[in-house]
Structures are given as C-alpha cells and as structure tokens.
N, C-alpha and C positions, 0 to 999 in steps of 0.2 A: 394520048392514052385512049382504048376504048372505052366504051360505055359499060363493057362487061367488067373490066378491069377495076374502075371507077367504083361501080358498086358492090366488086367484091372487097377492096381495099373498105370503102363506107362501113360494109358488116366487119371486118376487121376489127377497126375502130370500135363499133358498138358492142362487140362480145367484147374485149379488150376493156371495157369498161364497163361492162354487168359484171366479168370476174373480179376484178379488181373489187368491185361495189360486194360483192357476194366473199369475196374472201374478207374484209373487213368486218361483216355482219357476222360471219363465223368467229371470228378470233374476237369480238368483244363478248358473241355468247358462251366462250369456252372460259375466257375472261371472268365473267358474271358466275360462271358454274364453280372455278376457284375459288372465286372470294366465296360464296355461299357456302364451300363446303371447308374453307379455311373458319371461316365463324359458325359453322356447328362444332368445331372440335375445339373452338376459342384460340382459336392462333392467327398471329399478325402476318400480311405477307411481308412484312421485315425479317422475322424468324421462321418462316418457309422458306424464303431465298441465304438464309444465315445458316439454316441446316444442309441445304441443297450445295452451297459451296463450301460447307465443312468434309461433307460427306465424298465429293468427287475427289476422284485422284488428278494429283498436277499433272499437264502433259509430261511425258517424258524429253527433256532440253536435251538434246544430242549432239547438239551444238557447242557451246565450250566445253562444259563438265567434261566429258565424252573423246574432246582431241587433244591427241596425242601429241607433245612437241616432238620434234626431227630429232633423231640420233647419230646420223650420219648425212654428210654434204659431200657432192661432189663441186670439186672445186673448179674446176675450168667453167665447165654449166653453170654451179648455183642450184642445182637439184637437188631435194633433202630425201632422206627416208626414213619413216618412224622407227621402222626393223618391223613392222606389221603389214602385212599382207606381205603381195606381190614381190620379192625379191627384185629389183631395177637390173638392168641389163650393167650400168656402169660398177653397182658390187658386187653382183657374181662375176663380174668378171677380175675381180679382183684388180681391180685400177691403183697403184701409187697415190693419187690424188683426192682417194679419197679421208673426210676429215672427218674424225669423233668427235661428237658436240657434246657428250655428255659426263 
C-alpha cells in the first residue's frame, strides 16, 4: 500500500471517530434539553413516550388482514386466483379444470 494511501485511510479512521464522538455529544445534549423541558411542564419521560405511542397511528399490516384467499384453482398446475387483479390466462380461457374453492 502506498504511503499516500496509508494516510488517507489513518484520517479515515480519525474523522470516523471525531463524528462518531461528536454525534454522541449531540444526542446526550438534545437528551438533556428533553428532560429539562419535560420537568418545566412536570412530566415524566414515562408519560412522554405513553403519549407519543398512544397518539401514533399503527403501521398499516397488509399483510394477513389485507389477503385475499384463492377462489379458483387450476387443477393440472395448482395455480389459484383470488378473482382480483389480473384475470390468468388458464380462466379466461375458460379451461374445464378449472376448480371453485369457495
């Protein structure tokens, strides 16, 4: 490795660890400035974090709630379709095989 190399990588390293040192110095003073202004209004940060997650809305799960079970199977495949979206190429085409699951 060169020498140039060497000592760029070195400053690397030493910024890499003033920011690191200087983002901690921040987040205890922002830290300090909440509790301060949490006890001028006499609140606990128990009930700052118990308002904050009363007050947020739950993600939206679109996940189970959200899916659909299969309505039809095509049978040789094993391919299902909700009846939502995309129409599959095996029920418009109106295939015999295919089965009503519901």
């Amino acid at each position: 490795m060169s020498e140039y190399l060497k000592e760029m990588v070195a400053q690397r390293k030493s910024l890499d660890e003033n920011i690191a040192a200087e983002q901690q110095r921040v987040q205890a003073e922002v830290l300090q400035q909440v509790s301060n202004l949490l006890a001028s209004v006499g609140m606990t940060a128990e009930a700052a974090l118990a308002a904050l997650v009363k007050k947020s809305k739950p993600a939206c799960n679109r996940g189970a709630s959200s899916k659909n079970p299969p309505k039809y199977r095509h049978t040789p495949s094993g391919a299902t379709w909700t009846g939502k979206g995309r129409v599959p190429k095996w029920y418009a085409e109106g295939s015999p095989e295919v089965e009503t699951l519901f």
